[in-house]
Every structure is written in C-alpha cells, then in structure tokens.
Phi, psi and omega in degrees: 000159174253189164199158165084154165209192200269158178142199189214013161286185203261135202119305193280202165231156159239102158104355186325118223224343163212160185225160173198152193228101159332157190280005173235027163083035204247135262197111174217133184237152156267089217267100191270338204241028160254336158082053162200172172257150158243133161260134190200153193303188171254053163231359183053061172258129196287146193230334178186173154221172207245083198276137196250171187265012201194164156325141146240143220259334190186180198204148164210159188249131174273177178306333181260057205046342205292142173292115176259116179200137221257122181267126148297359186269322192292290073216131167198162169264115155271130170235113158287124165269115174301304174326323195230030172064324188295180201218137201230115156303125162281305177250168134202141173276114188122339190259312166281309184191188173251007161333330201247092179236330164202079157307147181216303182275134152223158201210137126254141185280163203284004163286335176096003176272156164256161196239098197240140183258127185256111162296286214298018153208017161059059176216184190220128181218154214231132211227181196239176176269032167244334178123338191304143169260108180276324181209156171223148182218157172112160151182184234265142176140168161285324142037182105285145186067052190201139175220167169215101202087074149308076178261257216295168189188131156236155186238120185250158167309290166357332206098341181278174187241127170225128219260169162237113175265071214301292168293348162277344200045023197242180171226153183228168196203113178251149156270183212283335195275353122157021172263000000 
C-alpha cells in the first residue's frame, strides 16, 4: 500500500526526505519543504505532526522514542520529546564545534549515539546525545571505507551501520565502533 499525497494539509508531503519506523511501528517522515515531522500508524494513517522552525534532511528514533532531526540549512540536531512536544538543541555548528557542515544522513546506534553522513568531506560522524564527537570516520574515494556523496543511513540492534554510499553506488555496513 502507499499514503500521502503532495500538498501541506495534514497527511500530505511537500518533499519528503527521511523515515524512521518506532519499536511499535509506528511511521514518523521528515516532510522538509513543510518544515515538519508526521506521524502516522503502520497501517499509514496520520496521527500528528511535529512542526520544526527549518527544513529537516532526514530523522531517527533513540531507543526511548525520542525523535532526532537533523536540519541541514543550520547545520543542527533537534530532539523531540514526543509525548510532550517539547523540543531540546542537541547540536548546532559552531556552538559544539564545527564537525558539522552538510550533514544528510542521520542514525541512532544501538548505544544511543548519533550517526551523521558529512558530504562536504565524505565522512561520518558519530556524536553522543548531548552533541559531543566521539568518532569521525571516511574520506572521499572508492575504497573501503571511502565514500562519495554519503547520504541515507541505518542502524540495527547488532550495532552495524549501513552508509548508502550514493556515487559509489553501494551500501557499505561499519560495526557501531566505525570498523
């Protein structure tokens, strides 16, 4: 089955650019050019939406529901508390460091850490849920463990990471500790 059609009522998309799916299947997209998240059941009936001040490129759920989405216009990390709407800055570039400039991809690991695909140096970098950088890994090439053009990206309970390694045309799959 599908859901959604173009538009800015509630249901529709303008642009939709990452999904993330909850531990009860519960269907959350990053609708970027409406400048919100939608929630909708996994029979894909809309159920809320989350409206953000900016674009969002892509989105993940930590282990406790919470929403992550990583705006790319800023460059910054939001964290949604769902239950209560509120809304916490995780990141912004220049207020933790400047790791972060075109961001695309985002993940969380099964640690609870996040996972961001960095284009403008074709790495990946992996932050704490306060914003701090714990590991950066990649550069630009074919190789393994080079990429070119790094967008969408996930994470299993295992720990691996599977990068969508876009001008390479591969998926490339790291354990959660970047090897």
């Amino acid at each position: 089955f599908h859901f959604g059609s173009s538009g800015d009522q509630p249901g529709q998309f303008n642009n939709p650019s990452g999904l993330a799916i909850d531990q009860f299947g519960m269907i959350f997209v990053a609708d970027r050019k409406n400048q919100r998240i939608q929630k909708f059941s996994h029979h894909g009936i809309f159920l809320e939406a989350f409206k953000l001040e900016d674009a969002p490129s892509d989105i993940a759920i930590d282990p406790e529901g919470n929403i992550f989405a990583l705006v790319p216009g800023k460059p910054e990390i939001v964290k949604i508390f769902p239950q209560s709407h509120k809304r916490e800055l995780v990141f912004k570039s220049g207020q933790n460091s400047d790791f972060l400039s075109s961001g695309r991809g985002l993940a969380v690991d099964m640690r609870g850490d996040l996972c961001i695909t960095e284009r403008s140096d074709d790495s990946i970098k992996k932050v704490d849920a306060t914003g701090n950088l714990l590991v950066a890994f990649g550069s630009e090439g074919e190789g393994r463990g080079q990429f070119d053009d790094p967008n969408g990206m996930a994470a299993d309970r295992q720990g691996n990471i599977y990068i969508a390694d876009s001008d390479n045309h591969r998926v490339q799959v790291f354990h959660v500790a970047g090897s």
